[in-house]
C-alpha angles and dihedrals in degrees: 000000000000114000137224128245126176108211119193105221115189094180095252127121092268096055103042086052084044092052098042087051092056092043088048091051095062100258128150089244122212121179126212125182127177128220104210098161095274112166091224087070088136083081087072091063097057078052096060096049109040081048085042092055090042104049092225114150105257135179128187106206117204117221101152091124082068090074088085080074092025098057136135091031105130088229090068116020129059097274121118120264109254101236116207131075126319098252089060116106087236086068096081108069070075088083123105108201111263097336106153098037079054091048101042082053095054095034088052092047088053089043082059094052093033094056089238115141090199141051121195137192142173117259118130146180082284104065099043091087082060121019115053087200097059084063127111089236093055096039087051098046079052096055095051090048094047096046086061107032096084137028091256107057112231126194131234103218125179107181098186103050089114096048138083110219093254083064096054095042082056090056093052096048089048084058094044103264129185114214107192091078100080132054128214108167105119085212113081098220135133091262128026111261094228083212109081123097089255090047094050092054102041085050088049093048085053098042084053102057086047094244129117121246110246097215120099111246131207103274106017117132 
């Protein structure tokens, strides 16, 4: 019997290699992105149209009237956007309050609905200097929350605790990945600044897998 995952799929480099694992592995594969007021918005649009050429069952969730408890993150107020590299102090101005402990609990709720025994998301080696919930510990205490919350038990996977996102860049192109078709940049601008902490480590995956990055970049010709 072919399972069920839910797949949160933000639209970024992590969760489009995440999606097309799970499709290549055979999963019943349903997407689930959240709108929570993030000024890189224009990544849901790379979400609506790889799940639209797929024909893969997709919902985009607003919870943009949680700011009001999600707030002073630089991702979401008027505060510029810390440009470096994620390690750097400055990084974390990047960090929406509690996101991913909000979204695993909708996304568990909709696994539920949706038959699915399994919810994934994104988060790798990269993010755990920064984002306390990219960490195994959180990811663990998750997955023992989400098996007994509900009658039907559902599982908190991370696949790519254990990578670096060269080396999942390295994965999608292995499996022919365009890359175009997601966006990373933290800015919502028409190009992608090539100087916030996002944009630094998408351009060094690529540099280190020896490929250029097909996105257009401020102040490329």
């Amino acid at each position: 019997m072919t399972r069920t995952v839910v797949v949160i799929y933000s639209g970024g480099m992590d969760s489009y290699t995440l999606l097309h694992r799970a499709l290549a592995q055979g999963f019943d594969v349903h997407a689930l992105s959240f709108d929570y007021g993030q000024r890189h918005v224009r990544e849901l649009e790379c979400v609506r149209e790889v799940c639209q050429s797929l024909s893969i069952p997709h919902k985009v969730v607003d919870i943009r009237s949680l700011n009001v408890v999600m707030d002073g993150s630089a991702l979401t107020a008027d505060v510029d956007v810390p440009e470096g590299h994620y390690e750097e102090e400055s990084m974390k101005a990047t960090v929406v309050p509690n996101r991913n402990m909000i979204l695993l609990s909708l996304a568990t709720g909709y696994a539920v609905t949706a038959g699915a025994d399994s919810v994934w998301y994104g988060a790798h080696g990269g993010d755990h200097a920064i984002y306390p919930d990219c960490r195994p510990e959180f990811v663990e205490k998750m997955d023992a929350v989400c098996r007994v919350a509900n009658y039907q038990p559902v599982a908190i996977e991370a696949p790519f605790m254990g990578a670096d996102k060269s080396q999942i860049l390295t994965e999608g192109l292995n499996m022919g990945l365009d890359y175009s078709k997601t966006w990373t940049c933290y800015n919502g601008r028409e190009r992608a600044c090539g100087r916030c902490g996002s944009c630094v480590e998408r351009l060094e995956a690529f540099a280190a897998n020896g490929v250029t990055d097909p996105l257009p970049y401020e102040g490329q010709a």
